[in-house]
Each structure stands twice: as C-alpha cells, then as structure tokens.
N, C-alpha and C positions, 0 to 999 in steps of 0.2 A: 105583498108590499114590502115586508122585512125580506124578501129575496132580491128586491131592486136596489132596498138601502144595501148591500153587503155587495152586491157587484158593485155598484158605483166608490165604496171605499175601499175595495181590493184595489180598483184603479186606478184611484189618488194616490193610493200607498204606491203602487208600483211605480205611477209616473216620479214619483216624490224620490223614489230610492234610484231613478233611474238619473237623475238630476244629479242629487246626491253624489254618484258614483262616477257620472261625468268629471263633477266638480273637482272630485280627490283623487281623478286619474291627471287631470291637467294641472294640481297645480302639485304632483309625484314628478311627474315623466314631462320634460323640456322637451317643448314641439323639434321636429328633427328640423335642421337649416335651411332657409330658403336658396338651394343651391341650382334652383329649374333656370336663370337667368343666365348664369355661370356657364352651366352645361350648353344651353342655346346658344349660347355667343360662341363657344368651342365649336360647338356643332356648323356651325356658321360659317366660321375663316376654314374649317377645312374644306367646307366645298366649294371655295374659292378657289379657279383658275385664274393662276396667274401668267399672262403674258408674255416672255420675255424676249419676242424675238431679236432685240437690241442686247442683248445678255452680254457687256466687254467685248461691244462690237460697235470699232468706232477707229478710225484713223488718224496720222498724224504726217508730219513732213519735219525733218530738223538737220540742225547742221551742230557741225562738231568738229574740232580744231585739237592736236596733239602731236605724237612724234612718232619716228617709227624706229626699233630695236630691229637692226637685219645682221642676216647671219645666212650661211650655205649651209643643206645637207649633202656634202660631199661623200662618193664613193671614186677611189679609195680617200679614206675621210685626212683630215689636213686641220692641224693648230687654228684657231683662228680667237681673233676678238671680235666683239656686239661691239659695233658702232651704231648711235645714235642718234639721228637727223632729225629736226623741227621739220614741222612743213604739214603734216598728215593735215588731210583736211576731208569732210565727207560731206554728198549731202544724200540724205536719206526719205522712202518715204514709207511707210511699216500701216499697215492695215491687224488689225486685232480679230478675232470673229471664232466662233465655235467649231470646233472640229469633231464633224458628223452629230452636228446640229446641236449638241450635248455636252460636251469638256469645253468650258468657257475660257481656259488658259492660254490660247494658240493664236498663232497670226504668223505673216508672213514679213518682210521686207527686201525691199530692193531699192538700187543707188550708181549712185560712181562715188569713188574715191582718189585721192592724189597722194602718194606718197615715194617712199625708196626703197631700194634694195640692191643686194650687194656681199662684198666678202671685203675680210681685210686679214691675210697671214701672220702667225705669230713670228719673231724670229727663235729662230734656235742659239740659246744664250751658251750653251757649247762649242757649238761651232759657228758661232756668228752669221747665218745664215738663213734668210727667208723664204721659205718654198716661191717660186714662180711655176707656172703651167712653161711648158717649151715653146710655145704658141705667143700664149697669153703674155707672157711677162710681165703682168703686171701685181705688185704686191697686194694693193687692195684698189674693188671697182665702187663707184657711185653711180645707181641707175635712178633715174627719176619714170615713175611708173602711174600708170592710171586704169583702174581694176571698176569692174563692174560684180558687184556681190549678189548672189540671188539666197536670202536667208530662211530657214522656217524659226518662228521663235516661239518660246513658252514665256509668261509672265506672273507676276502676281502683282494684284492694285489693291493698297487701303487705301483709307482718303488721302491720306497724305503724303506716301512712299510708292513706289514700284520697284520690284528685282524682277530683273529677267535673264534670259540665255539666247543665245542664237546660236545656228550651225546650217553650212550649205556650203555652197560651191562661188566659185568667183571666175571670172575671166580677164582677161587685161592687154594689155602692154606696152612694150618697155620706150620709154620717148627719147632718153637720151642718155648718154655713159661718160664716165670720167674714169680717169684709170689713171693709177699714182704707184711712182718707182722708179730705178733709175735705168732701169734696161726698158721701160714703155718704149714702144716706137711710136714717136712725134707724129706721125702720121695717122696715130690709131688711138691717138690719145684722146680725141672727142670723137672718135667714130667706129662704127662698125664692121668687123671683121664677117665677111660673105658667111663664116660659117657661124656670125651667133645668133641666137634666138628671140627674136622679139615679143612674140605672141608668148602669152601668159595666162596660164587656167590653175587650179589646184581646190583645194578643201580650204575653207574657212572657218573661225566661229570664235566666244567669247560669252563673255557675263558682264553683267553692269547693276547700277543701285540708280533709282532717282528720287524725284523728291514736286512734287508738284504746288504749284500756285496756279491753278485754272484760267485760262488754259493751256498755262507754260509747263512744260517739265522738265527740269535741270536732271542732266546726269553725267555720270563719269562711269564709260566703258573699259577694258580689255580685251583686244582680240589676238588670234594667233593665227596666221596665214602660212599655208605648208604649197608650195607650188609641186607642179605635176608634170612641170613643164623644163626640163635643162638648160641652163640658161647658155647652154653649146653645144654644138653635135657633139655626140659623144666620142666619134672615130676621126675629132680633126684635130689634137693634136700636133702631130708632125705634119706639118703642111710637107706639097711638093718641090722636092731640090734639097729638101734636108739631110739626104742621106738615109733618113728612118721613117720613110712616109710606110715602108711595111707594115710597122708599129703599132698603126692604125687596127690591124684587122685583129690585135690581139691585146692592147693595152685603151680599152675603154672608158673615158672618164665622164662623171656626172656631176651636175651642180643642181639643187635644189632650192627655190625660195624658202627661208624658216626664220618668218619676221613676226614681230611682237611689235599690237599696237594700240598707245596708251591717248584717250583722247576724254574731251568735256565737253559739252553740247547742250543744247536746248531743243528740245520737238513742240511743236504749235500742234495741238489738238484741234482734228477739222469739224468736232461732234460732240456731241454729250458722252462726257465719260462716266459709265454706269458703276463696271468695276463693282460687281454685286451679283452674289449665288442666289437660287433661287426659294434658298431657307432667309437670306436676309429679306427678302421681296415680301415675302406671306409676312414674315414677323412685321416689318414697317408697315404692312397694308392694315393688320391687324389695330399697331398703335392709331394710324391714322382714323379708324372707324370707330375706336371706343376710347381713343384718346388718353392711353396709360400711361403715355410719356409725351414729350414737346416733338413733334419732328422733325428731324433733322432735315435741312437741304444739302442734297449732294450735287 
C-alpha cells in the first residue's frame, strides 16, 4: 500500500514540475512569429503564370503635319544653304508587338508622306559668283515629293509618356520641280529634263517624345532622310552640241536627298494600350489578390 501511495505522488510531482516548467519557458521565450500566412501568400503569386500574350502589342494610325529642312549630298561637294519649306505632312500606321515573342519594346510602321526637296547654292562673296551645273543652270531647285517609309521602331511607354526611335528605308517620288536663277531656261523651269531622276529610295529614321491622354497620343518627331537615289544622271552634264559632251565619260556628278524633318502629330490607338513588363503584371496581380494597395486602372 505505502508503495501505491509513493508512485502516485512521484507523479503528481512530476506532472506539477512538468506545468511548472511549461509555464516559465512561455512566459521567458516570446513564441516565434506567426509568419506561415506570409510565407503562403509568397509561395502563392510566384506560382502564378502570368499571361501576357498582349505584352505592348497594340496598334495605332496618326497624322502629323511639320516642315521639311533640304539640302544636297553633292560630289564634287558645292556651298549651299538649308532651305525651309512648310508643307510635310504624314499619315502613318505603326503596329507595337514583341520581337521573338520576348523584348516587348519593337514594332514596326509604315505610311506615305508629302514633303520637299532640293538645293540652293551659295554665292561666292569674292567673286560674286553662284555655282550653276552646265546643264542645270539653275541656282537653287524646289521639288515637291511623296515618299513611302517602311520603319522598324523601338519604344518606351509609362502611363503617361512615350519615347521612341525609328529607322528603315523609304521609296518615293519626285512630282514636280521649280528651278530659280537667271540663266534657268524658261522652258525647264517647271519641267523636266530627259536626264533627271524622279524615282526616289534611300535610308530613313528619327526620334520623338509623346505624351498620352487615352487613346490619343500627342507627339513631336525628328527625322533625317538621306536619298540613295541622284537626283540626275550622273554622266549628263554637257548635253549634246555643247562642244564637251566628252566630259561626260570623265567628269561625273551626284546629288543626293539629305532632308531634315521636323513635325507634331496625334496617333489614335486601335487597342488597349498595356505598355507593361511582366515584373509589373505579377506585382499588380499580387495587389489585386491581397489587396496591399488601391489598383490602379490602366
């Protein structure tokens, strides 16, 4: 019997000391943080695929109105001044879309355009004197021209800006000529000489900024237009009967397009513009599900 009593209070004591020590470990040692919810939720958004086959893939159409800066690259090269002309006018249609399904920055555009080009000789204040061509005679030309652009573009979109770049090729040409001076021949002075060149191609390109109110976007470009094309044969200087039509096989001249062109425009977006990587995508999808911030609509 005293051997029953002596178990039974060894095991009060024990459970007593086992309480006890519970007690004075919890309230020592601060339970570790309830951080399983935290973690879950982590665990969670990153096994989220996100979709983004629309990823700054979206198109637009716009028109734009400016001037055009023309000039000749001439060889052998010759004084000249940039003249001026209003008139550029474009209309454009530009598609946005991932190149190789992955770099969201790219798109393409293509268009017609209406603008000028042209030369205008300096004089020589020495000897009072303005280069003419032996041909040409004329001190400076005014062409009126209409250019088809085929561009690739790179871009950047926040909500409420876009910078971009363009560069490609172009083809055109030329509709009509004005030629000013005083040795012009009247005859040629709105018209064409057999040997000049009307067809027009060359390299294109440019940079611009805009600025968006959905789904307009205002901007203001800069391009540079280099032709590839001579706006003359090059061996018809000395026409026939001049005495030095020889001349031709050894005194060759070129004229090159080298126009600058400054315009402001509007593009009408045909689509949801995303304009979003696909770190911002998880991040918003994330607010959206646990609500860490207001969502924004784009």
């Amino acid at each position: 019997m005293m051997r029953k009593h002596l178990i039974v209070t060894a095991a009060l004591l024990l459970a007593f000391g086992l309480s006890a020590s519970a007690q004075y470990f919890e309230s020592e040692i601060a339970p570790p943080p309830d951080t399983t919810a935290k973690v879950f939720e982590q665990m969670y958004v990153d096994t989220l695929t996100i979709k983004v086959p629309a990823l700054n893939n979206y198109s637009s159409v716009g028109f734009s109105f400016g001037l055009t800066s023309t000039a000749m690259s001439f060889n052998p090269t010759h004084g000249q001044h940039r003249d001026e002309y209003f008139g550029y006018a474009s209309l454009r249609f530009t598609h946005y879309e991932k190149m190789f399904d992955y770099l969201p920055y790219f798109g393409w555009q293509i268009g017609v355009e209406y603008g000028h080009e042209g030369y205008h000789f300096k004089k020589n204040d020495e000897t009072d004197y303005t280069f003419v061509f032996y041909k040409e005679r004329s001190e400076q030309i005014k062409m009126q021209v209409v250019e088809v652009p085929f561009l690739a573009m790179i871009h950047y979109d926040t909500r409420w800006a876009k910078f971009f770049a363009d560069f490609g090729l172009y083809a055109g040409y030329r509709l009509s000529i004005e030629r000013f001076g005083p040795l012009v021949e009247e005859a040629y002075r709105y018209d064409w000489y057999d040997s000049d060149r009307r067809w027009d191609y060359g390299l294109q390109g440019g940079a611009g900024a805009g600025f968006f109110l959905d789904p307009f976007e205002f901007f203001f470009r800069v391009e540079l237009r280099y032709g590839w094309s001579s706006i003359f044969e090059p061996d018809s200087q000395f026409p026939e009967g001049s005495g030095y039509e020889d001349r031709n096989a050894y005194y060759w001249r070129f004229g090159y397009p080298f126009d600058m062109m400054y315009s402001v425009g509007v593009n009408i977006n045909l689509g949801k513009r995303y304009g979003k990587t696909k770190k911002d995508l998880k991040r918003e999808a994330y607010d959206i599900v646990y609500g860490t911030k207001e969502n924004s609509n784009q």
